[in-house]
C-alpha positions in Angstrom: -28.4 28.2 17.6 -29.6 27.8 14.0 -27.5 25.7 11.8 -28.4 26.2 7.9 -27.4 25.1 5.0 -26.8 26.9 1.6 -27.8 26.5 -1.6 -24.4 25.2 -3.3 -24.6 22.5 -0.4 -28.2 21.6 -0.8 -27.7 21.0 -4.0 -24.3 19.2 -4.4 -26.3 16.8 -1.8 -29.3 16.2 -3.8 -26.6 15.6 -6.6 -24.9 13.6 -5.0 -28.0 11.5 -4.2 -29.1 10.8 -7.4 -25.7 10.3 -9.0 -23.7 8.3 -6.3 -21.7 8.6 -3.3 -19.0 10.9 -3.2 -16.8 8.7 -1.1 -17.5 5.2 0.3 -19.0 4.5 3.6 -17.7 1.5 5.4 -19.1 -1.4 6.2 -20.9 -0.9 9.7 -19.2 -1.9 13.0 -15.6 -0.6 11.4 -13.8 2.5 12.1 -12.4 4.4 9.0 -9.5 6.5 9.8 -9.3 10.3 8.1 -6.9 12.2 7.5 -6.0 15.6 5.7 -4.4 13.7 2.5 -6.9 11.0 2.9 -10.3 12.3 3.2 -12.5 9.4 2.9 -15.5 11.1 1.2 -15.6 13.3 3.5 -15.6 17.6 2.7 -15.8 21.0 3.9 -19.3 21.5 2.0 -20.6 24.7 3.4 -17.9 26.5 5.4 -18.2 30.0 4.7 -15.6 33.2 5.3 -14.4 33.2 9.1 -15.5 29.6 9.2 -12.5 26.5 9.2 -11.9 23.3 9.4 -8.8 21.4 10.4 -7.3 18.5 11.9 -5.7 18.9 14.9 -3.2 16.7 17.7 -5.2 16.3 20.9 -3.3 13.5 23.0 -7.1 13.5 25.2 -9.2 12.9 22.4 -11.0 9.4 23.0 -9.5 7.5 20.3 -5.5 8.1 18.6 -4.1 11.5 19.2 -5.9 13.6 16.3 -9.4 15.1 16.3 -11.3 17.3 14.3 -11.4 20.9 15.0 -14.0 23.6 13.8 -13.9 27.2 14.5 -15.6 30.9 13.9 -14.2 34.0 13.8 -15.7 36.9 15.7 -18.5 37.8 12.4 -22.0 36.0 13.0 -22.0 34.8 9.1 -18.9 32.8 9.8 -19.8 28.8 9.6 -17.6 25.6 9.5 -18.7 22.1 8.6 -17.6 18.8 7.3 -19.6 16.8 5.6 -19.4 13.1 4.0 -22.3 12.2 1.3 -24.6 8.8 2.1 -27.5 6.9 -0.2 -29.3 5.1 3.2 -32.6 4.7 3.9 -33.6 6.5 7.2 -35.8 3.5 8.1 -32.5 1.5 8.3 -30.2 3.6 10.4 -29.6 2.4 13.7 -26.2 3.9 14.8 -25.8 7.9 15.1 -23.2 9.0 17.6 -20.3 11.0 18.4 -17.9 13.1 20.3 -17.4 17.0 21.5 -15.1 19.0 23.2 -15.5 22.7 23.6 -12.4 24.1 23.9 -14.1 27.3 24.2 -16.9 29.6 22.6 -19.0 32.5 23.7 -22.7 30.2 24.3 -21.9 28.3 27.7 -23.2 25.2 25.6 -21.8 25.6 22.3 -20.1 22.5 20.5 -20.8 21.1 17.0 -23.9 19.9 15.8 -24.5 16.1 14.5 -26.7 16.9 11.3 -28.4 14.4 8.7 -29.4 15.6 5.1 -32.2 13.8 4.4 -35.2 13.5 1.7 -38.4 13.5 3.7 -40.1 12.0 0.8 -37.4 9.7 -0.4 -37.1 11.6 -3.8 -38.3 15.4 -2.4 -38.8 17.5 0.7 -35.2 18.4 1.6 -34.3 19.1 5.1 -31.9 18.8 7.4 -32.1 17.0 11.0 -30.1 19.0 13.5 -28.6 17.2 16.7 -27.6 19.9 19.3 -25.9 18.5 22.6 -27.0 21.2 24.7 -30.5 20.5 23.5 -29.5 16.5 25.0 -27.7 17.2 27.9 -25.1 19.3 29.8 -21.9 20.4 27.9 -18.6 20.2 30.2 -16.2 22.9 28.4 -13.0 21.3 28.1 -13.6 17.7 28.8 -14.5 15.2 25.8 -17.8 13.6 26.1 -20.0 11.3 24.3 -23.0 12.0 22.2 -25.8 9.0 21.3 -27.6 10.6 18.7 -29.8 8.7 17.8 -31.7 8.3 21.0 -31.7 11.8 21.1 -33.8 14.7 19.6 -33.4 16.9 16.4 -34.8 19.6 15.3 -35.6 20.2 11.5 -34.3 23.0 9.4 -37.3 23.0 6.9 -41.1 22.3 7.3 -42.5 20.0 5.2 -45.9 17.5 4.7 -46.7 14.4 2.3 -49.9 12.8 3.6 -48.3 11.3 6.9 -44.7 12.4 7.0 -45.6 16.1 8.3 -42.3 17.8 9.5 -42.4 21.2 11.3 -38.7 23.6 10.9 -37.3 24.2 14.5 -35.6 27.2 13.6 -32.8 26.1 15.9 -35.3 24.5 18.9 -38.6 22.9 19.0 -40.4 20.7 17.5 -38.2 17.9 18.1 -38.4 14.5 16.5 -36.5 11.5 17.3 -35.4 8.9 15.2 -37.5 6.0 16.0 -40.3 8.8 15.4 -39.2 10.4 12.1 -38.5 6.5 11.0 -42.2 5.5 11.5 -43.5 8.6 9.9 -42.1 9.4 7.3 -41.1 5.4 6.1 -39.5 6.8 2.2 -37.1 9.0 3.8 -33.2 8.6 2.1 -30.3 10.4 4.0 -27.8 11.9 1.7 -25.4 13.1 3.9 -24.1 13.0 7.8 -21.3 15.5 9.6 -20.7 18.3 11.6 -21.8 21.8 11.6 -20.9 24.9 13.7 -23.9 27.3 12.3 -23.7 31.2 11.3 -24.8 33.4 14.4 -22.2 31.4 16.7 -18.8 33.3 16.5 -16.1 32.5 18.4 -16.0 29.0 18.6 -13.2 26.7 19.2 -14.2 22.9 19.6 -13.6 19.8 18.4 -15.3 16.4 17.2 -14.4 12.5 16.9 -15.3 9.3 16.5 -17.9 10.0 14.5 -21.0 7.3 14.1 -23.1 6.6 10.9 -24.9 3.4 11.3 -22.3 1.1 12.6 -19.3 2.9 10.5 -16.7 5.1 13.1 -14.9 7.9 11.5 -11.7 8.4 13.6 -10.0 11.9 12.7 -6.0 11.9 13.1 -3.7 14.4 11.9 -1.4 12.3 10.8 -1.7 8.5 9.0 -1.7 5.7 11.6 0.9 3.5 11.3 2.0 0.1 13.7 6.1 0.5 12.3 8.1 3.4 11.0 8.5 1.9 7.8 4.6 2.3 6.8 5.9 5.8 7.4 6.6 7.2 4.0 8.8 10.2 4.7 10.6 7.7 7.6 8.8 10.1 10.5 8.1 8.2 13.7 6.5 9.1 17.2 4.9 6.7 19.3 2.1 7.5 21.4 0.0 5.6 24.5 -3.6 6.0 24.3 -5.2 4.4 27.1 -7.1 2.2 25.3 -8.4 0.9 21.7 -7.3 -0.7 18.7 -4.7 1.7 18.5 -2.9 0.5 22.1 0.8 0.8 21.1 1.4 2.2 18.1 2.1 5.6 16.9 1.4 8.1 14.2 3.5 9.2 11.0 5.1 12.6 11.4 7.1 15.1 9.2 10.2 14.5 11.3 13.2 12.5 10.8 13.8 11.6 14.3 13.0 7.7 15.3 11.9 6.6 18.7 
């Protein structure tokens, strides 16, 4: 399942690189709620027609009672992803992981992809590292299930060599690097980016992410803003929810409704 990035997005990455962040990345070992009217950096990049993105309730999703959902439309050019921009040095990222459900979609193991923009060189040789969980393991449609991406393998989107740091494209499969191996090979390389991605020639989809990992900083995707008493609840909505478990144990979530619990 091929996973590709255009031009525009290439681009605005690189940009991004060399001009600063687009959006702050927490310090590691937090967890930075998002939500549609606050983003946190993060964007819909390179979602093309048929392609979306949106925030969604899930009361089983491992964290809250949000997530984040991507879907296709029935044509093969239609792709969603969200993206947030990063300045780290590959050789310094310890942390990748996330979470998938597939709600459902026509390739028994299709979910969304963990990718990492990166500079091969540092300064040049743009590509993009693709984690696939079918490619790591057995997707369960329907059930939410935990990725750790960076023991895993990626495959890279474009070939590339400097002297050691010799990087073949997968096309969607093999080669497959990991990231202790792409670390000690190619030693320069930045990343400029980290997300989500549900490719072009995968239409149909319906799945969702959360809990998103980028060295030691979680990305929690909610619907609506989190909130411990109705009054941090600017339009005075109030629901409480009961996750099993987290930092979020008894409290609720800000909704457009005037009704109080």
């Amino acid at each position: 399942m091929k996973r590709q990035f255009g031009l525009v997005t290439i681009l605005a990455l690189i940009a991004t690189f060399v001009f600063g962040s687009a959006g702050t990345v927490g310090a590691a070992g937090s967890t930075v709620v998002v939500t549609p009217t606050n983003t946190q950096g993060w964007s819909t990049a390179d979602t093309r027609p048929g392609g979306a993105v949106n925030f969604v309730v899930d009361a089983t999703a491992p964290r809250g009672a949000g997530a984040l959902q991507l879907t296709t439309d029935a044509m093969t050019t239609a792709k969603a992803q969200y993206l947030h921009a990063a300045n780290t040095p590959l050789s310094s990222v310890m942390e990748l992981s996330y979470y998938t459900k597939q709600v459902s979609a026509l390739f028994p193991g299709g979910d969304p992809s963990y990718q990492l923009p990166v500079l091969l060189s540092g300064t040049g040789g743009f590509t993009t590292l693709v984690f696939e969980p079918y490619e790591n393991g057995v997707v369960t449609p329907g059930s939410w299930q935990s990725w750790d991406v960076a023991a895993g393998q990626f495959w890279s989107s474009r070939s590339f060599s400097d002297g050691t740091c010799t990087v073949v494209a997968g096309s969607g499969g093999a080669p497959f690097y990991t990231l202790a191996g792409l670390q000690a090979m190619c030693p320069n390389a930045q990343v400029t980016g980290f997300g989500v991605n549900i490719g072009s020639n995968n239409p149909s989809y319906n799945v969702e992410t959360d809990l998103v990992d980028f060295n030691g900083t979680t990305y929690d995707f909610e619907l609506n803003t989190v909130a411990t008493n109705k009054d941090q609840c600017k339009d005075g909505g109030w629901q409480n929810f009961n996750p099993p478990a987290g930092p979020y144990k008894n409290q609720g979530q800000c909704v457009s409704s005037t009704n109080h619990q």
